[in-house]
N, C-alpha and C positions, 0 to 999 in steps of 0.2 A: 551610143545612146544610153540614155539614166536606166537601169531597170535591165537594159539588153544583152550584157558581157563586153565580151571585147566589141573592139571598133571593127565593124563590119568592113576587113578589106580597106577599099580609101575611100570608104565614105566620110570616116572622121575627118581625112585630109583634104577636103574640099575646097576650094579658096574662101576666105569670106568675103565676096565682092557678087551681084547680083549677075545672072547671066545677061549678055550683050541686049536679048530682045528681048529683056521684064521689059515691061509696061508699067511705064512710072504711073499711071495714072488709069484710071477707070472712068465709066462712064457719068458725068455728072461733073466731071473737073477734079475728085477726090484724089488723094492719092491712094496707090494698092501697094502697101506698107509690105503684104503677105507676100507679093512677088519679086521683091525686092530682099527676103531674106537667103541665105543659103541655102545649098541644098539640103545640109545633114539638119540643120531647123526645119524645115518641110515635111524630113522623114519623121522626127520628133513628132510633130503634126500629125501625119499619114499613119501612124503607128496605134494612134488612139483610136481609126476609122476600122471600121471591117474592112478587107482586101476589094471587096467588089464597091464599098463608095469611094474607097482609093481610088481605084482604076476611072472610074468616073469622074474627076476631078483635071484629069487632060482633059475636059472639053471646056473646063474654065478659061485658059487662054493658051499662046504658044510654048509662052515662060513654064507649064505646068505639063508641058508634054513628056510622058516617060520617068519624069520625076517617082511617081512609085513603082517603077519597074528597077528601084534603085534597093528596095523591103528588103531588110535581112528573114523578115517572117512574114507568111502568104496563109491565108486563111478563108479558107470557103467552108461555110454552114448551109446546109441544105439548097442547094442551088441545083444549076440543071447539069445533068452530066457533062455535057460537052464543054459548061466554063471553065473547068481548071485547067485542061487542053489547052483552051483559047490563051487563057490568061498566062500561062508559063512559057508558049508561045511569040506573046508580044512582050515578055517579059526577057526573053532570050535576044530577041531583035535588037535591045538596047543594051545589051553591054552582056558579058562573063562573069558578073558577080557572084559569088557564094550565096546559098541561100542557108539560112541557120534554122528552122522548122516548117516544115510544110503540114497544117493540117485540111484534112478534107473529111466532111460530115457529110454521105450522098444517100439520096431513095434509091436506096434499090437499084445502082447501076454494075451495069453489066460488065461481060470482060473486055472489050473492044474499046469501049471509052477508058478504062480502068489503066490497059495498058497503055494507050493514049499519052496519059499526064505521066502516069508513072516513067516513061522511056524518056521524055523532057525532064524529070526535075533528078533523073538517078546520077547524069554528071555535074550538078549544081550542087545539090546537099551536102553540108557541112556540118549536118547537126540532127536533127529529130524528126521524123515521119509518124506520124499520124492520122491513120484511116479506118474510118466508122460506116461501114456500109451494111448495117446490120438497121436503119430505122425504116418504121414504114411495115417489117416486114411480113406479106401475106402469110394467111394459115394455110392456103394452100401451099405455098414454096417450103415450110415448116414442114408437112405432113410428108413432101417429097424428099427432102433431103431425109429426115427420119426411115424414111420407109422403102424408097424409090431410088435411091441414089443416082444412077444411070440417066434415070429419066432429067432430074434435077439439073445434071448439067447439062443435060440437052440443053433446056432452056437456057439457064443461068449462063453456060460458055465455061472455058478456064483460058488461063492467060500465063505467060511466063513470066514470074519476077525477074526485072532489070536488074544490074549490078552498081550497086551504091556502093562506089570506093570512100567516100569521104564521109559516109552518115555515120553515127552515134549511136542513135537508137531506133527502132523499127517495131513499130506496134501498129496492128492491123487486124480488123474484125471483116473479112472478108463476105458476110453476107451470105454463104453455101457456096460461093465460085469458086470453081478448080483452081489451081494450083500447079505450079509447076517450078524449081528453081535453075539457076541458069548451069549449063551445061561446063561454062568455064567462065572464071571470074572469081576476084578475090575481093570480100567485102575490108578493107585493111581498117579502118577504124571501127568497127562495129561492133558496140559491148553490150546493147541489150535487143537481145528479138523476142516480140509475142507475136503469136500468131494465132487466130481464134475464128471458127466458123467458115470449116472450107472443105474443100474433098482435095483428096491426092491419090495417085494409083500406085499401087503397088509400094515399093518401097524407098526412104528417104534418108540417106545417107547426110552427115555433117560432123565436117573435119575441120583440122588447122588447117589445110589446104586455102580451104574458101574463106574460114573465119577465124582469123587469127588473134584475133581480140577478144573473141566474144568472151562472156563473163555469166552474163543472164541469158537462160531459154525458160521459155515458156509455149508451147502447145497445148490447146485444150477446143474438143470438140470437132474433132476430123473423123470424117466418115473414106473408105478404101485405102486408109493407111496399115500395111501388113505387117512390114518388117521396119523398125526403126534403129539405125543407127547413128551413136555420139562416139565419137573420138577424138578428143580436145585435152589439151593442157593448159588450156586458159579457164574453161568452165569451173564456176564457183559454186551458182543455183541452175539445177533443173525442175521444172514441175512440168508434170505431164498428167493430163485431166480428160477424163471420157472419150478415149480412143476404141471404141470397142472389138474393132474389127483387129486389133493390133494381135499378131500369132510370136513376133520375135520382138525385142529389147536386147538391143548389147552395149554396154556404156563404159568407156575406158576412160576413164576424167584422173587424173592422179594428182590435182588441185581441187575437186569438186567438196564441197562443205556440208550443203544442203542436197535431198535429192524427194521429192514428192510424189507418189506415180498413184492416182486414183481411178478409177470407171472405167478400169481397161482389161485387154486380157478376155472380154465374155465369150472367146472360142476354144475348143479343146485341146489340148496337146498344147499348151502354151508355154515360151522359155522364154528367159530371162535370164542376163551374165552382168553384173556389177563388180567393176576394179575400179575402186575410188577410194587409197589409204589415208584418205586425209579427211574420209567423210566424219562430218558432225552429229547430223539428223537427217533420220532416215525415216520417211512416213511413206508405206510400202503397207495401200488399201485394197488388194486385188488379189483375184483367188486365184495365184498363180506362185511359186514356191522360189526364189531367186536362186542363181548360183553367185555366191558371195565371197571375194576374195577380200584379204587381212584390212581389217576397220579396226587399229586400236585406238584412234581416236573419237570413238561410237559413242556422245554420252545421250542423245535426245533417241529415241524406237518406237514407231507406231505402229503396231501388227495388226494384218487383215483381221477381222471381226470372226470370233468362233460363231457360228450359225449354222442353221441344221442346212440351210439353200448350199450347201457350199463341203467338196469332201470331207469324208470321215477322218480320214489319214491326219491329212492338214490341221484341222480339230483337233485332235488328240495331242499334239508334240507343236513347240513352239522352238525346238534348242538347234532350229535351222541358224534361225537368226542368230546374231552376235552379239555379246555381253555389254549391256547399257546401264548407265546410273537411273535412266527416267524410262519407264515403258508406258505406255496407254493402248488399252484391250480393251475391246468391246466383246461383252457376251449375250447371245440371244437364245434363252433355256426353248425345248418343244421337240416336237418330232422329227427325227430324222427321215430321208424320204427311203429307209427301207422298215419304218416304222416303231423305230427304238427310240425311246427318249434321249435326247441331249440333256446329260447334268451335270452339276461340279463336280461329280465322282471320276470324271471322264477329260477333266482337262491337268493338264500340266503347266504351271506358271513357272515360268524361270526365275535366279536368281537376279531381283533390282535393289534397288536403293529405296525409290519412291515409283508407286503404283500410281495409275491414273485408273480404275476399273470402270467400266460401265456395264448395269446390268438391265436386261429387259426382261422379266420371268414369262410375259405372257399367261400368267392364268397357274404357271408352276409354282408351287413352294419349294423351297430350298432350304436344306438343313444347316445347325451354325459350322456345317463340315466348311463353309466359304471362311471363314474366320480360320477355324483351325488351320486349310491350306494355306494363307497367308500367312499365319504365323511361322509355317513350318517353312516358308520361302525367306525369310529374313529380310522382311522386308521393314526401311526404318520409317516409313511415312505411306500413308495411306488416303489418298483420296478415293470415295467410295460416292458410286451415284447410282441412284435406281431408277424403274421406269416399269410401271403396272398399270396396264388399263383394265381397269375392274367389270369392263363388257365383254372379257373377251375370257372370263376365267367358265362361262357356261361351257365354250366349245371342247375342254378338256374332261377327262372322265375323273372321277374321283376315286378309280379303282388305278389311275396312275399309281407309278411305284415313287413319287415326289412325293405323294399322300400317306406314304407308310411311316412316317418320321415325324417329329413335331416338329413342327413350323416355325423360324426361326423370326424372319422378316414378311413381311408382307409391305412392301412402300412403295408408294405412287410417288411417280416424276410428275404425270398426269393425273391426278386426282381428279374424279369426279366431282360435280356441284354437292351430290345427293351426302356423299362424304361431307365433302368441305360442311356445310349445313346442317350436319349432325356435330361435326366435333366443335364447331360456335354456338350450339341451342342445344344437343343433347350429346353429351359426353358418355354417359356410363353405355347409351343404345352405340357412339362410334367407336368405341372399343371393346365392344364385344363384335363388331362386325370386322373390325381391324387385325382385332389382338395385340397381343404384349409379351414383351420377352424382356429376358434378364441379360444387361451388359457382363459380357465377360472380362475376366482381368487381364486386361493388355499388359506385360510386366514390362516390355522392349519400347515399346511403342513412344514416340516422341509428341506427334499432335493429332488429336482427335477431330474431326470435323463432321458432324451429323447431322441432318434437315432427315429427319425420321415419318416426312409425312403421313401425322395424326398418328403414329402406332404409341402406344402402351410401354415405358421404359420403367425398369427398375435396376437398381445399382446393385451391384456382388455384394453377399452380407460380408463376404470375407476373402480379402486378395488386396496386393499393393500396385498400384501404377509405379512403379521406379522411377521410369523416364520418363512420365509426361508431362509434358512442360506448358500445352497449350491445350484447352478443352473448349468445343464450341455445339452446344447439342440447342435442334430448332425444332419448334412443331410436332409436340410431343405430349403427353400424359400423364401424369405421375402423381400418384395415389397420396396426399397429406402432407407428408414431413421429409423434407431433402435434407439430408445435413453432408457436408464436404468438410474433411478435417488433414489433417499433416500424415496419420495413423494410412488414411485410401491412397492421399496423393501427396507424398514428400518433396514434388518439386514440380507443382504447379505454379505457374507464372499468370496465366491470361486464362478467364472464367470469361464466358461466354453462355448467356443461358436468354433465352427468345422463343415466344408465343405458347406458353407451357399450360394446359388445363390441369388443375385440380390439385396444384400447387398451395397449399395456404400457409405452411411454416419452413423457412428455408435459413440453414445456419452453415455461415461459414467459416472455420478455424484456422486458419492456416499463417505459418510464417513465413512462406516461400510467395505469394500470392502480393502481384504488381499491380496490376489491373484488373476488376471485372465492370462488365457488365449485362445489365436485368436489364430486358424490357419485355414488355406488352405480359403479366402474370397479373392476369385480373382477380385473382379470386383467393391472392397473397393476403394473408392477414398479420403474421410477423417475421418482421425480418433482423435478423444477428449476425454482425459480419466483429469479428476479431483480428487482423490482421495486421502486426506492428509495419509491417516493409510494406503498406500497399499504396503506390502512388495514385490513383486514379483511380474513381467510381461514379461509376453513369447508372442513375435510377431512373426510369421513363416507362410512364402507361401502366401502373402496378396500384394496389389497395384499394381497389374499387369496390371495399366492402366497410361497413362501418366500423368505426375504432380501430383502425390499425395501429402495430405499434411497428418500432423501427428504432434499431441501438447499433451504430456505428463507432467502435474504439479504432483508429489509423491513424498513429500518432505524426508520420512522415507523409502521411497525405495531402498531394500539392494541388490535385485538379479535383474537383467533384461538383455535381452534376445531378441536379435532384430535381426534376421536374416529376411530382406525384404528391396527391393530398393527402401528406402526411409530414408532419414537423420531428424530423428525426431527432433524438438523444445521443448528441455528440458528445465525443472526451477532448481532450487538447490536440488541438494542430497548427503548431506552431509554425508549420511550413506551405498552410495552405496559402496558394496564390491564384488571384481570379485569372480565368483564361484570358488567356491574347494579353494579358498588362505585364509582363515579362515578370520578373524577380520577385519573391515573396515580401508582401509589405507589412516587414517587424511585426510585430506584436496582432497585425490586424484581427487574426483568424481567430489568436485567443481571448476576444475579447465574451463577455458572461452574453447565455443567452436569453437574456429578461426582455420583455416586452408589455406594454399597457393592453391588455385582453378585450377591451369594448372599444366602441366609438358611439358619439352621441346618436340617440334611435335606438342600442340597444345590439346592434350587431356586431360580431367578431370585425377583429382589425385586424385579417388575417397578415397585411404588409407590416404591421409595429411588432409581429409577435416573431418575425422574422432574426436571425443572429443579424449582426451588424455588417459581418464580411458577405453578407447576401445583401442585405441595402447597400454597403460599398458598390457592389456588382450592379444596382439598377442604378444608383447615383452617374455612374461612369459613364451612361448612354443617354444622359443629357449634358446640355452646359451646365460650364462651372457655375455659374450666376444663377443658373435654376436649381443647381443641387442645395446653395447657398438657400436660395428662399422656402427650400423643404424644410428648414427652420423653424419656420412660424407654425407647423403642420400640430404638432405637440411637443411636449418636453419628452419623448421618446428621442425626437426627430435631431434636437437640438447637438448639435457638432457632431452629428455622423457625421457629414459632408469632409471634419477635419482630418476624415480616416482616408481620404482620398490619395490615394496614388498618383494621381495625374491631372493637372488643374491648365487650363485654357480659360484665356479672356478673351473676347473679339468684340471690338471696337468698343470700348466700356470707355470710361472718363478714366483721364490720369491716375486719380487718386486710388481708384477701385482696385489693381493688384498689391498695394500697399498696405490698405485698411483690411484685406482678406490676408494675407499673410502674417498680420498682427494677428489676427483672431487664431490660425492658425497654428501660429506655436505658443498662444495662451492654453489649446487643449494639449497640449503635447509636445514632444520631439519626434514628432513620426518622419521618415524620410521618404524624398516626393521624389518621383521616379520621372517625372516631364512636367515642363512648365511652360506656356506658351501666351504672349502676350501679342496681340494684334492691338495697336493703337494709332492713335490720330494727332500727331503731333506733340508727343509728351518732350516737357523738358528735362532738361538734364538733372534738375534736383526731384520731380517724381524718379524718375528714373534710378537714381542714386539709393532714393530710399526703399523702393520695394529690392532692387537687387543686393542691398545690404543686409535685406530680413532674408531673400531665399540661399544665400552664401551659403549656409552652413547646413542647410534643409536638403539642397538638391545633390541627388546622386547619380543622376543617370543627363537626360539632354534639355537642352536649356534654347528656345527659339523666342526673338525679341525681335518684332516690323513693327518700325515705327517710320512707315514711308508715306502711312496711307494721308491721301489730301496737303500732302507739301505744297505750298501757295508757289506758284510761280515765282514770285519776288524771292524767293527763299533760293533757292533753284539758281535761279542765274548769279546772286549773290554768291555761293559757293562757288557756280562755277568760272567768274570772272574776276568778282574783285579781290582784294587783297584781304589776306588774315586779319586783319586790324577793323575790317569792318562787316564779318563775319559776323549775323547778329544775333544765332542761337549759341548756347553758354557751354560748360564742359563740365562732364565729371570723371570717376576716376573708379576705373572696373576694382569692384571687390574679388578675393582671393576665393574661389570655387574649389576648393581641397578634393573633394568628392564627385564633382560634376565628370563626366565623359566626353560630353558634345556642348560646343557654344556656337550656335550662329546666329548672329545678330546683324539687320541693317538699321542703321543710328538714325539715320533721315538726316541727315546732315549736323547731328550732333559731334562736340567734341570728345577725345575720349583721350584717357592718360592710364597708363599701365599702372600698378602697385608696387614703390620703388622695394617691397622686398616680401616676397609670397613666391608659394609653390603650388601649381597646380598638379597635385600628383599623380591623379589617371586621366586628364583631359586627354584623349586622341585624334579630335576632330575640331576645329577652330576655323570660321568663317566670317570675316568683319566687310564691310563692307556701306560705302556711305556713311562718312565719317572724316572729321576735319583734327588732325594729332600735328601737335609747335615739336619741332627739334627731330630727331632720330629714333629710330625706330626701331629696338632691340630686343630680340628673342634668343633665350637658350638653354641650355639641358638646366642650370639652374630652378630658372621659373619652371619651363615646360619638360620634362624629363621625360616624359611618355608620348608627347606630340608626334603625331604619324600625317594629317594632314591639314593645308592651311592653302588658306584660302584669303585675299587680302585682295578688293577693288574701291576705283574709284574714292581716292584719298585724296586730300589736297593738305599743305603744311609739312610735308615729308621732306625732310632735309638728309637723309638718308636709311637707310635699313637693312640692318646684322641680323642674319639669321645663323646663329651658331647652334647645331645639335644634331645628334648621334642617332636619334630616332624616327626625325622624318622622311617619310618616304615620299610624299608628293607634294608639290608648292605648286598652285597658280598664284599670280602677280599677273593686276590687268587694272587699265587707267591710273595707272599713279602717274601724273602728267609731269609734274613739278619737281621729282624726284633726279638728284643730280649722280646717286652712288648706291650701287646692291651688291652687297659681299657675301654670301652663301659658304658657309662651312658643313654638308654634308654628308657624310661617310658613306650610308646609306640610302640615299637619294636614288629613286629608280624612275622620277618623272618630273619634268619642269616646263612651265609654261610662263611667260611672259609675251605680254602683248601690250600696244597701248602706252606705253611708258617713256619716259625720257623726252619728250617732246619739250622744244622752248627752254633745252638745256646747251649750254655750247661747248663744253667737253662733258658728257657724261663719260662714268668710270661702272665698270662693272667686271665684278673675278668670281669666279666659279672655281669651288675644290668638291667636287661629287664624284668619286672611282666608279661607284656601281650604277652611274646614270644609265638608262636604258631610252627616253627618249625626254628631248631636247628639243622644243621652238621656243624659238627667240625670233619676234613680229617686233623687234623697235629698234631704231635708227645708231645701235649703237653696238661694238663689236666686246667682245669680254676679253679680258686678257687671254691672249691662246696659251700662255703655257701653263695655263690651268686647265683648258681646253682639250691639250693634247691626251692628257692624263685620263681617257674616260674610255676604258678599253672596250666596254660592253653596251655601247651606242646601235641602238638597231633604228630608230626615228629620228630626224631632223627634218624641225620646221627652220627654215630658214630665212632672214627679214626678206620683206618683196623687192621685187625689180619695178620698181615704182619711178613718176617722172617727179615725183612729189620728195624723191628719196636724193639722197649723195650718191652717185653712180657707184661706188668703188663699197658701199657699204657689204652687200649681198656678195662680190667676189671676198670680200677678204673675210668676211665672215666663214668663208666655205674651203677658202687655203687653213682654216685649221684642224680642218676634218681631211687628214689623208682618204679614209675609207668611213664609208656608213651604208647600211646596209638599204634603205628606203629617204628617200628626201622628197619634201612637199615644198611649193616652189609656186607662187603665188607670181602673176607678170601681169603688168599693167602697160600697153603701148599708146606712144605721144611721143612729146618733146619733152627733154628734163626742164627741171627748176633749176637744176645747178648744171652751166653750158662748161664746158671748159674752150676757151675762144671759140667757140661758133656751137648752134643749136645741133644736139648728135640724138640719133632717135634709140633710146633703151634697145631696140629689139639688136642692134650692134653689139650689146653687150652677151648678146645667149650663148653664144660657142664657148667664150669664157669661163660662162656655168656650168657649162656641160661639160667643159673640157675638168673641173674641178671634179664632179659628180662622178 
């Protein structure tokens, strides 16, 4: 089935002939067309229904009885318990079929029905289980399994899972029902099991014994589970999530990669043994202390959360665990419960690479000893996250010993309204309530990343960053004048600065500096950026004060980005290019930035007083023909348009790409990076003349449809009578030196090559609908960088040389009239012909491609093989059909010259041939043949 996998068993092999007792006919006299198809059409059918209007569909007639008990996939959504029972059942009656997914969505059933379905569909599955019996369900069953356990499964029941030899995957939301696995039984394909929402007693053992395959476990949310053991050498991921009752974990995996153990462990005396040398990542949330045997491939480490709920020991010392490139720690500063403060003085951070930290202070301040510890860890990257709710800082005394030190940070993850509201309407009242501190000099440090919620920053009067290479500080305060130079930070690359108060003069020096970006600095009044190397600058939400000024020198600046009311004083950027329009276009960026300052009334013409590579940029987001008539706007306006990079006609009059491309190279020699003409019938002398003006213009890709409204009469003339009375006229392509891409459909114009031109970067070439007298020859010559081509529906073709060293992919398709195709490519890794040689009575055809990789050939004609044979690294062959319309012997001999191929597509059409040889023989005679070649 389309969409299903493989062929479900024989269903694919079904006869295609109706069964004995369809019912040709229905009531009314009609015919029932739908009983009359096969069976594997019916399943196609039955496959789009839910499983229970399947099932209902045998009462249509006899012809439909048992028909979807034939479903490689059975699906029931909230139905009554007792139907999937029923259904798998009557499902069973009718035959041994594999079944490839079973899902089941139930309220709340129990374990009596549960085991029911489950013991019918465990020797059928071939493939995937899935059960959701978790909807529906009460707060009272909730409250019990929570609290009650015992009680819980009074009610609820438990059941033993059956043994699924042939399933796949195994995922199950049990609903709070026991559990129990089977005693003896080997699940042999089984690579993933979830299991979620259930109780189990005592303890749960799993081996390679029972699961030899498995790959993926997942458990989460079991209640009477004590002791858990894994013993596997197939396991990749474990996660194990809120087992609380769990006292043991022992895990011998010595393939495992991943391993996750969260919300487990909350009883005393808890152990834990891990042998897994191959582990990766290891997120180990539980206040429980592992034994850890040799992990040198450890580079991901998640450590249980320092927090005062949770032993002192543990807290203190982290160097249980094993050395990783990445750690992430959670800290929660306050009282221990024998009445001590928990503070950074107090923890021990091992040697990483890169920190993940998170911090919750509750109400504590902390001194910049956290800065200093991390420095003295070696650590080369730092993520740093905070988290202060400002309600809860009353419940602490202010004779704390966190209060004896100045205050380093205070930041909110959670910030309060009362905050937020003060640092957008009164700045000077939120940082006095915040406070402010001075950034220390990072000298190791590679990237900075800060959301300083609303605190008070100031930068070291004196210290170098050495290594920072990326600076991103958000939501923050800073007192007048920022200035960043080469002297703080010698190898800054990415400036990064957002939502900043009190901000008003900010200058930046630097020669090391790629990228920055400003946004939302309302109260910005100048801005100085210096920076020869900086490719990219985004201005956004800034100078929201009157008069601002703004001087940008970035002489290599390609992208920039200035959405703010304020007309920056720019120097030369010769390499600026508007976003998304690819390659910088020449001269555009340096052109002077003069503009006519009024418009009639009296008011700023804020868009005339704009640079030109800015109107380039709005001109680009309409049509060419409307950017043309911004023309008449004023003598500012007059041949912007001709600075355009990219110019589109759609359905304009013949003349109109002609007459603009004259105008076009009157303001200049700019080069046009896209050209695209959609017309209605143009002849070949329009045609001639605008592509003669954009020959030497275009550098980049060239698109010409000229299909649209082709009159029928035109249509059948091409494609019936003869060249002579072909009655649109010819021209003769000009030489595109600089173009990349040509695709053109002619609308049934003639077209004739340039008998002596070079296209020297074309790569892409597409023709198509098009009438060409004589032969048809392409080669390194002309095209020397040609990599793909593309040639349909031709007529006039009296043969076609393609000789060259650089293409790598041909289609050829409808050339009907062609008698001869000679392909010289070295490099050749794909060919396609279809459609061709028809109405020819010896066609000729030689192939020389060594690196072909794949090969259909759909037309009635065989290639020389010992050009054939030569093609060592053939992985596809399309092969012509077994057609009655065809020469019987075509498709065999075509396939005797492939000893080997690694994949062959094989098109068959059953009847009587066209061509008898003494008496009518039916194609399907021919299949063993094929087969026997394949």
């Amino acid at each position: 089935m389309e969409g299903q996998g493989e062929p479900p068993n024989k269903r694919a092999a079904l006869p295609l002939v109706a069964a004995p007792d369809a019912a040709p006919t229905v009531p009314g006299g009609g015919s029932d067309y739908f009983s009359r198809l096969p069976d594997h059409l019916l399943l196609r059918i039955l496959l789009r229904l839910s499983t229970e209007e399947a099932a209902q569909t045998s009462a249509l007639s006899q012809r439909w009885r048992g028909v979807w008990a034939q479903l490689p996939r059975l699906e029931f959504y909230l139905v009554e318990s007792s139907v999937p029972a029923r259904a798998l059942a009557v499902d069973g009656d009718h035959g041994e079929l594999d079944i490839h997914r079973v899902t089941v969505y139930s309220n709340q059933m129990d374990s009596q029905r549960t085991t029911d379905w489950l013991s019918l569909a465990a020797p059928r599955l071939s493939g995937v289980l899935y059960f959701d019996n978790s909807h529906a369900m009460s707060r009272e069953t909730l409250q019990l399994f929570l609290h009650d356990v015992e009680e819980a499964v009074m009610r609820r029941g438990a059941f033993e899972l059956p043994c699924f030899k042939k399933a796949t995957v195994i995922r199950m939301d049990l609903g709070f029902l026991g559990l129990a696995l089977p005693p003896a039984g080997v699940f042999h394909a089984l690579r993933v099991m979830r299991l979620e929402h259930f109780w189990f007693r005592g303890q749960l053992s799993l081996s390679d014994t029972m699961l030899p395959s498995l790959r993926d476990l997942f458990i989460r949310r079991v209640r009477g589970l004590t002791i858990l053991t894994l013993s596997s050498k197939s396991l990749l991921d474990i996660h194990l999530c809120l087992l609380p009752e769990l006292r043991r974990l022992n895990i011998l995996a010595p393939r495992l990669e991943e391993l996750e153990v969260t919300g487990c462990f909350y009883v005393p005396e808890s152990v834990a043994s891990i042998a897994a040398e191959r582990l990766e990542i290891l997120k180990w949330e539980v206040p429980c202390v592992p034994e850890l045997g040799e992990m040198p491939h450890l580079r991901a480490l998640r450590v249980p959360p320092i927090t005062t709920d949770w032993s002192e020991d543990f807290c203190a010392d982290l160097n249980c665990f094993p050395a990783a490139n990445h750690l992430a720690l959670a800290i929660i500063l306050g009282l221990r419960m024998n009445g001590l403060p928990l503070l950074m003085e107090d923890i021990t951070i091992p040697c990483v690479n890169v920190l993940w930290l998170y911090l919750e202070t509750n109400g504590h301040l902390f001194e910049g000893r956290v800065l200093q510890l991390l420095k003295k860890s070696g650590i080369r990257e730092l993520h740093l996250y905070f988290q202060v709710r400002d309600e809860v800082q009353e419940f602490y005394s202010p004779d704390c010993i966190c209060h004896k030190a100045r205050p380093f940070f205070n930041n909110s993850h959670t910030v309060s309204r009362e905050t937020l509201q003060l640092f957008l309407h009164d700045v000077e009242e939120a940082v006095m309530r915040r406070g402010a501190f001075e950034l220390p000099c990072f000298n190791k440090a590679t990237v900075i990343r800060m959301d300083l919620g609303f605190l008070g920053l100031a930068l070291p009067p004196a210290g170098v960053f050495d290594a920072l290479r990326v600076m991103r500080l958000q939501n923050f305060w800073f007192r007048d004048q920022l200035s960043i130079s080469d002297t703080m930070l010698p190898s800054l690359r990415d400036l990064f600065i957002c939502r900043v108060r009190g901000l008003t003069v900010l200058t930046l020096n630097s020669k090391s500096l790629l990228d920055i970006h400003l946004s939302l600095l309302p109260e910005l009044r100048q801005l100085n950026i210096l920076a020869p190397r900086l490719e990219e600058l985004e201005v956004t939400g800034c100078f929201y004060v009157p008069e601002p000024v703004a001087t940008i020198a970035a002489e290599r600046l390609e992208i920039l980005k200035w959405e703010v009311p304020c007309v920056p004083e720019l120097g030369e950027m010769p390499h600026l290019r508007m976003e998304g329009q690819g390659e910088a276009p020449n001269q555009r960026a340096a052109l002077p930035l003069v503009a006519a300052p009024t418009i009639p009334g009296g008011g700023s013409d804020h868009f005339s007083r704009l640079p030109d590579h800015l109107l380039v940029r709005i001109l680009l987001r309409i049509p060419t023909k409307k950017a043309v008539e911004m023309s008449a706007l004023s003598r500012r306006w007059r041949g912007v348009w001709t600075q355009l990079p990219i110019l589109k006609f759609d359905g304009v009059e013949s003349s109109v790409p002609a007459h603009a491309l004259a105008v076009y190279r009157a303001h200049g020699e700019l080069d046009i990076h896209s050209f695209t003409v959609y017309t209605n019938q143009m002849d070949a002398q329009d045609a001639a003349a605008w592509l003669s003006l954009l020959a030497p213009l275009l550098t980049g890709r060239l698109y010409f449809d000229n299909t649209d409204a082709v009159s029928p009469e035109t249509l059948q003339l091409l494609l019936h009578e003869e060249e002579a009375v072909v009655p649109r006229d010819a021209f003769e392509l000009p030489c595109f030196k600089k173009a990349t891409e040509i695709w053109m459909d002619l609308g049934l114009l003639g077209l004739g090559m340039p008998p002596a031109a070079v296209f020297d970067v074309l790569r892409v070439m597409w023709l198509e609908h098009f009438w060409f007298r004589g032969q048809f020859c392409l080669s390194d010559t002309m095209l020397p960088s040609l990599q793909k081509l593309t040639i349909r529906r031709v007529r006039g073709l009296v043969g076609l040389m393609l000789n060259s060293k650089s293409l790598l992919y041909i289609h050829l398709s409808l050339l009907v009239e062609i008698p001869q195709i000679n392909i010289l490519a070295p490099r050749l890794e794909e060919l396609d012909v279809t459609s061709c040689f028809y109405d020819v009575p010896e066609p000729v055809a030689s192939i020389a491609a060594e690196r072909l990789q794949i090969l259909r050939w759909e037309v009635p004609c065989v290639p020389k093989p010992v050009c054939l044979r030569k093609i060592p690294h053939l992985l596809v062959l399309g092969a012509p059909p077994i057609s009655t319309l065809w020469p019987e012997n075509i498709c065999a001999d075509f396939l005797d010259c492939f000893p080997v191929v690694d994949r062959l597509e094989l098109q068959i059409s059953l009847g009587v041939c066209k061509y008898p040889s003494g008496a009518a023989l039916l194609v399907l005679d021919m299949l063993p043949v094929v087969l026997t070649s394949d």
